[in-house]
N, C-alpha and C positions, 0 to 999 in steps of 0.2 A: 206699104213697104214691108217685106220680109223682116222678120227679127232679124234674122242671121245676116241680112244687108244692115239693119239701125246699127249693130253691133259697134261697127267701124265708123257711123257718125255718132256716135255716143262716144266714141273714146277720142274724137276731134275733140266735141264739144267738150271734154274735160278737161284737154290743154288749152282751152280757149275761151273764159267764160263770158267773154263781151261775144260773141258769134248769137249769141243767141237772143241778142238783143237788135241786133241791125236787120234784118231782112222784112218789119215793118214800111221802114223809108228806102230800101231797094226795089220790092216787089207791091205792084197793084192789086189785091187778091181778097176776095169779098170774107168779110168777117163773119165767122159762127163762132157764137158762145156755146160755150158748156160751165154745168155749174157744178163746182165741187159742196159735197153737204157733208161734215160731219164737225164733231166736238170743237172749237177754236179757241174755247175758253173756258174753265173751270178747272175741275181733277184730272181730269180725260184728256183733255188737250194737248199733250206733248204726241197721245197716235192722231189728236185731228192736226196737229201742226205737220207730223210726221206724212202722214198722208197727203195733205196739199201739197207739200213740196213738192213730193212725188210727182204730182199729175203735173205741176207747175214744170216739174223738169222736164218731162217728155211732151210736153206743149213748146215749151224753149227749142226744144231738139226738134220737132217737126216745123215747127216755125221757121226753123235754119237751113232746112230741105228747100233747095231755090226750086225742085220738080215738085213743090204741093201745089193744090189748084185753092187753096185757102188759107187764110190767116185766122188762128184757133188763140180763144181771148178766155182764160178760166176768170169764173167767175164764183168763188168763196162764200159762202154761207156758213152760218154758225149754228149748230143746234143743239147745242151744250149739252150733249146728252141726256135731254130732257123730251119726252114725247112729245108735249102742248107742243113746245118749240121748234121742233122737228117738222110736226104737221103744217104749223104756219110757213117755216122756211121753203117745207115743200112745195105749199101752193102757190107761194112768188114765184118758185120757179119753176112752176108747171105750168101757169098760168101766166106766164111771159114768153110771147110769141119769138122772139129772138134767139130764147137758149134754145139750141136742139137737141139736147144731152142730158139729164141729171147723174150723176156719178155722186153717190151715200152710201151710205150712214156708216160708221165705225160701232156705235151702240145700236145691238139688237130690237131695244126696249123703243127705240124710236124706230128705226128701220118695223117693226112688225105695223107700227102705226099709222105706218104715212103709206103703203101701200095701195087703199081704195084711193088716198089724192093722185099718185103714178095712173093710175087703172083709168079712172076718171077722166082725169082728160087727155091720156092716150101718148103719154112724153118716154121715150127711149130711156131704161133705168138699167145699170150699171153696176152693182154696189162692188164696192170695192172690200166691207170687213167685214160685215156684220153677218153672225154664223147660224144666227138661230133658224134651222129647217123650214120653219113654216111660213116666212118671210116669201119664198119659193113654190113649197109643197103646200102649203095652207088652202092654195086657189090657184087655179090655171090662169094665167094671163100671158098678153102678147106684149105687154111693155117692161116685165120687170127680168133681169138676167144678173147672176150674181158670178164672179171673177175667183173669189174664197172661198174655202169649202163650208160644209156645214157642220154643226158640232158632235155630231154625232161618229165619226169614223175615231175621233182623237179621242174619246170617251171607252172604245171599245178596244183599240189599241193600248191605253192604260191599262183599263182592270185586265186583257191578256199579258200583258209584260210583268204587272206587280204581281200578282197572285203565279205567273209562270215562271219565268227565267228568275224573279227578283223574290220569291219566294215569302212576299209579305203574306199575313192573311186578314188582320185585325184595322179597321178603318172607324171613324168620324168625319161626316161630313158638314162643314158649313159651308151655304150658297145664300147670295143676294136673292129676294123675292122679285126679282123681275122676270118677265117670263124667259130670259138668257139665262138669268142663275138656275129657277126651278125646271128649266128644261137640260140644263147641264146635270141637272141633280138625278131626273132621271133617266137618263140614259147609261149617267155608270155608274149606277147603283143594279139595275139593271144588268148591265153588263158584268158587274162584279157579282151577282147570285148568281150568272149563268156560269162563274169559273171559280165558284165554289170560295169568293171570299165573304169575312164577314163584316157588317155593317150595323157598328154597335151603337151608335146613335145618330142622326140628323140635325142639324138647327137649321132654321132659316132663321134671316136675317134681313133688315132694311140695307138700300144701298149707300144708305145716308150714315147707317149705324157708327158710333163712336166708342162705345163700353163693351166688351165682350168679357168680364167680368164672371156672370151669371154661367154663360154657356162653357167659359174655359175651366172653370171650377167644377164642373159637373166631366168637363173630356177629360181633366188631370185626374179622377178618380177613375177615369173608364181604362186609361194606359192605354190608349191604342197604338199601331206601328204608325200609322199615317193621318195625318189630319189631308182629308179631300176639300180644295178651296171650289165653289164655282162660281166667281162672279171678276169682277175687272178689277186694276192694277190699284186704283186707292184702297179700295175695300180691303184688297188681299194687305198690304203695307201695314195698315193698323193692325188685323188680325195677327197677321206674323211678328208685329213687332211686343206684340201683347202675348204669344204665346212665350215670347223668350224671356216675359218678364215674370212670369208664373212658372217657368223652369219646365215646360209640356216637351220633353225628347221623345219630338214625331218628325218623321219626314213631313215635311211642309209638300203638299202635291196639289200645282194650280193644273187650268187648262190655258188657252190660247189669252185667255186677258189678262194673262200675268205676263207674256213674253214681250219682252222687250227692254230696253234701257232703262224707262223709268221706273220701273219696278225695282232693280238692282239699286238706284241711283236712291230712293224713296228707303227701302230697306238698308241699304249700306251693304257694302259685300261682302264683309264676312258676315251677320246672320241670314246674310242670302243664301250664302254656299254650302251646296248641297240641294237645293229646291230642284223638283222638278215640273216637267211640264209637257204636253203636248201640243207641236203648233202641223196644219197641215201646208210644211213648205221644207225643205232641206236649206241646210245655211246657206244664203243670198249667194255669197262666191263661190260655191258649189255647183250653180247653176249655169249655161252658156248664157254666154252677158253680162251675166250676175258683179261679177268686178269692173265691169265698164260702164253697168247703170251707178256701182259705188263709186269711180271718178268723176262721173258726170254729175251725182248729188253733191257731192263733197265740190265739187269745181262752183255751184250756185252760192254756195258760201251763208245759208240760210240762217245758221246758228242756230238749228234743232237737227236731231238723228231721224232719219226716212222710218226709226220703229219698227217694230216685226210688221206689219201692214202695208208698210210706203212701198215696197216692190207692186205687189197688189194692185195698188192706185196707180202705179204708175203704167201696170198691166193694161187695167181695166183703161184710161184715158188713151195709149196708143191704141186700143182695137177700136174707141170711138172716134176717134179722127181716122185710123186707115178707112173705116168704114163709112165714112161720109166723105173720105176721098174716092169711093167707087159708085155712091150711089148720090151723093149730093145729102144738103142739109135738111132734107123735107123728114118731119118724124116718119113719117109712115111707111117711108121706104127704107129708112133706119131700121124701124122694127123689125119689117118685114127681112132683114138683110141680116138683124144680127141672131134672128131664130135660125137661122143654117150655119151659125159660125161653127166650123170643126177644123180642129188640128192647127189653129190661129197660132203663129208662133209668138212666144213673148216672154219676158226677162224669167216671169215661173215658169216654163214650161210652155207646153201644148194647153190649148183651152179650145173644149169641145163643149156646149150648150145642148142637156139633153132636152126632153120635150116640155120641160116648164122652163130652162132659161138655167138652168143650174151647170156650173162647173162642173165634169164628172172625173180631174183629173188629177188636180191634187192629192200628194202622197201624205198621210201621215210619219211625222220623224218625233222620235222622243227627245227634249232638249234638259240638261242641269246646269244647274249655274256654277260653274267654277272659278276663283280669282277673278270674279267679278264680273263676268262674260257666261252670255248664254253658249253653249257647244252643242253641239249632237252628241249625244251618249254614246256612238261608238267611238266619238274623237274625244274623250273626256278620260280621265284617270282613273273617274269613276268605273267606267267598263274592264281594264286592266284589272282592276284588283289594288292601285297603287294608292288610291282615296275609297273609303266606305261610309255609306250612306248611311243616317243615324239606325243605329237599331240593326246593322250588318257586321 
């Protein structure tokens, strides 16, 4: 079914959130599983909880569709952002002849890992978050396709905005040592030599780290305008709340695994405010749909936020149920089916799969936190002139 047709049963399903439980015991309709894979417990877990919702709602909402020829059963996996755990969760459910779907990983560091198990045995892959390139680009395959972009456009739109329009020049970076962080590290470090900013030190960092002590004692002597974060939403919380306590007046600058609620929520908002970020998606209600897929989450009543990723998921799980409403549950007509997906309409946008399976259409938008809300910078104060950014 077209986006622009869900539209209007997504905003049923809002006013109604028992509809989406009843079409089990009305309709006779042979069951496929699909498995959702990401974070469900640890640090990370509010985008794995954010994300399952997501798929969990647009599973609910095709379910309620009396015209599907199927009944779609998500099936949850946890892989706490840990690779070991990831790789094992992947092979359950690769290796389980009944899902015909896997839809992962939120963490890079696992998603880059579990690939040869996808490849292997040949399972329709989805991912819904996880940005790092080589996930995709690393190796040609027919099973793996990714819905979110990769981390490299939001890297290259940073160091062009800060060093142009926003006329910073002087940077430190710290990044997680996973291959998400040190690939985040270099791409706009990178990108900030080719526009002429500079980049007066580096750390890396564990993702586990708790003391930055050593490294914030050596950036308060460097004075830079910007501390560059690259790693996900715990790491970033401790670093930011450690730099405010060594008195470091730098713009705080994440990438894509700082956006979201918990970050804000983790930090508190006012020394959130003012952070920046780049995520590759425009705000959710800005989108066609976009406020009828937030009716429809907010109507499941799950008691966690969909996060900057739950659209994503919720992306990525409608184009695998339309897609096996046309070709049926067998993986390999799946594959075959979703390597031609182009111009797929869905709550982000168009999604077009070039020749490794990668999204090619996601836009970069630059986001800051203001009064405790992630915005788009052109809809912020910040852009006016009415709020300045530390060091403006």
């Amino acid at each position: 079914m077209p986006f622009r047709h869900k539209r209007q049963t997504l905003t049923a399903l809002a006013a109604a959130t028992v509809l989406a439980f009843a079409p089990a015991a009305s309709f006779a309709r042979d069951v496929v599983k699909l498995a959702f894979i990401g974070p469900l417990t640890g640090s990370n877990s509010a985008h794995g909880l954010g994300g399952r919702n997501s798929a969990e709602t647009a599973v609910r909402l095709h379910n309620a569709d009396p015209k599907s020829k199927y009944q779609f059963e998500l099936v949850p996996l946890d892989d706490e952002c840990k690779p070991n755990v990831g790789v094992q969760v992947a092979t359950k459910a690769a290796t389980d002849p009944s899902i015909a779907v896997v839809i992962p990983h939120y963490c890079s560091s696992v998603a880059i890992a579990t690939v040869d198990v996808y490849k292997r045995f040949k399972v329709p892959t989805v991912i819904w978050a996880a940005v790092l390139p080589e996930i995709i680009y690393g190796q040609r395959t027919h099973e793996m396709h990714r819905v979110s972009a990769t981390l490299i456009n939001q890297n290259k739109v940073a160091a062009q905005w800060l060093t142009g329009p926003m006329k910073f020049g002087k940077w430190v970076a710290v990044y997680d040592t996973t291959d998400y962080g040190k690939s985040m590290f270099k791409y706009f470090s990178q990108y900030l030599a080719d526009n002429k900013g500079e980049m007066l030190a580096s750390f890396g960092v564990g993702a586990d780290q708790q003391d930055f002590s050593a490294e914030l004692t050596k950036i308060k002597e460097l004075k830079p305008e910007v501390v560059y974060f690259g790693g996900l939403t715990p790491l970033g919380v401790r670093l930011a709340k450690q730099m405010e306590k060594f008195g470091i007046k730098a713009v705080f600058q994440g990438t894509s695994g700082i956006v979201g609620d918990a970050f804000i929520a983790g930090l508190g908002a006012a020394a959130a405010e003012g952070t920046v970020a780049m995520y590759d998606m425009p705000p959710i209600d800005k989108l066609p749909g976009g406020k009828a897929f937030l009716d429809a989450y907010a109507a499941q009543k799950f008691g966690e936020a969909p996060e900057a990723y739950g659209p994503y998921a919720f992306a990525a799980t409608s184009l695998v149920m339309d897609t096996i409403e046309k070709v049926g549950p067998k993986r390999a007509a799946i594959n075959d089916a979703l390597a031609g997906v182009k111009d797929y309409d869905s709550v982000v946008g168009k999604i077009t799969f070039d020749d490794y399976g990668q999204n090619i259409n996601p836009t970069t938008t630059k986001y800051v936190v203001q009064d405790g809300k992630w915005l788009a910078w052109e809809d912020s104060e910040y852009a006016t002139g009415k709020r300045r950014l530390v060091g403006r």
